[in-house]
N, C-alpha and C positions, 0 to 999 in steps of 0.2 A: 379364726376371725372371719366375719363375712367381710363381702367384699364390699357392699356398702360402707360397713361400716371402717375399712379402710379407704377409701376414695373419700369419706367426710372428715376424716382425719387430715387426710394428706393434703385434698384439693379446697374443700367448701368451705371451711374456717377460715376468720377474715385474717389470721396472723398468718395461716399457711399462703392465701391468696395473695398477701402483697410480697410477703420475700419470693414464691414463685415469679409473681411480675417482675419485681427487681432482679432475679436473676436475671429471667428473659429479655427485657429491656438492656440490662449490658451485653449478655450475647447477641441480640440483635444490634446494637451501634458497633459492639466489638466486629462481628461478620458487614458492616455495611464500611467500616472503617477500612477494612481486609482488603472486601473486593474496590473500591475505589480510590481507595490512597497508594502510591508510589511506595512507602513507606508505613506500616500498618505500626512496627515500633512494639511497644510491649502492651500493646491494648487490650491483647488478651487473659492479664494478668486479672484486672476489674470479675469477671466470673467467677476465675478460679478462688480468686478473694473471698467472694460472696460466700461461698460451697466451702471456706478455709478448713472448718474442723475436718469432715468429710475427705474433705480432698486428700490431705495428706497419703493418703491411701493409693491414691494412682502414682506418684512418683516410685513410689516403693515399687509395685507391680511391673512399671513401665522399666523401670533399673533392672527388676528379675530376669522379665520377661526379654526382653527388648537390647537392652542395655542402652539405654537411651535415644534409642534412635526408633523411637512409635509412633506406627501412625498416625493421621491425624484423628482418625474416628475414635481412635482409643481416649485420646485427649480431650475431645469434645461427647462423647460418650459418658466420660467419667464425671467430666460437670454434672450433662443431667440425671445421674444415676446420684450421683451425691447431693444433688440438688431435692431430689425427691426425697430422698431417704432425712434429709433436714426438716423439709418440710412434715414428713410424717413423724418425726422429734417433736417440733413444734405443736405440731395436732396435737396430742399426747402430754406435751405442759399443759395444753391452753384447758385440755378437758380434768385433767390433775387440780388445776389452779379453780376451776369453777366448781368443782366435787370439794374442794376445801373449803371456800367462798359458802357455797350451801350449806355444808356442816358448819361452819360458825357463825353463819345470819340466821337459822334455826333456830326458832324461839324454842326455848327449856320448859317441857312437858313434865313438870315436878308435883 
């Protein structure tokens, strides 16, 4: 694949652009929640949410690897690794969905 034409996938479609923001937008109040509150509490669970199907993959790793005691780069690492890899999912319906869309608004050349 070129790599255009993965970066239009993953980044430049408007499905992929807003669940990247949403991700970003809760790791950014999740990390401003962190560094300012006494008590940051389970806020960081909202990312891993987002990244859900994805995610499941790093606990698995982090149990192997680690035995649960991983850093934290592994942790927030693994959101945006799974964040991207959704969003490039995502690119991929949306151009599925509009390749189907065309073949059936296709007026019949009979």
């Amino acid at each position: 694949m070129r790599a255009r034409f993965l970066i239009r996938l993953t980044f430049t479609n408007p499905v992929s652009m807003i669940y990247l923001g949403l991700v970003g937008v809760s790791a950014a109040v999740a990390t401003a929640v962190t560094v300012f509150s006494e008590d940051p509490g389970f806020i960081w669970v909202w990312p891993a949410l987002f990244t859900f199907p994805a995610f499941m993959v790093v606990p698995v790793i982090e149990d192997a690897v680690w035995g649960w005691d991983a850093p934290t780069w592994f942790f927030l690492g693994g959101i945006a690794v799974c964040a991207l890899v959704q969003s490039f999912l995502l690119g991929v319906l949306l151009e599925a969905l509009r390749g189907l869309h065309r073949r059936l608004t296709r007026p019949n050349r009979s």
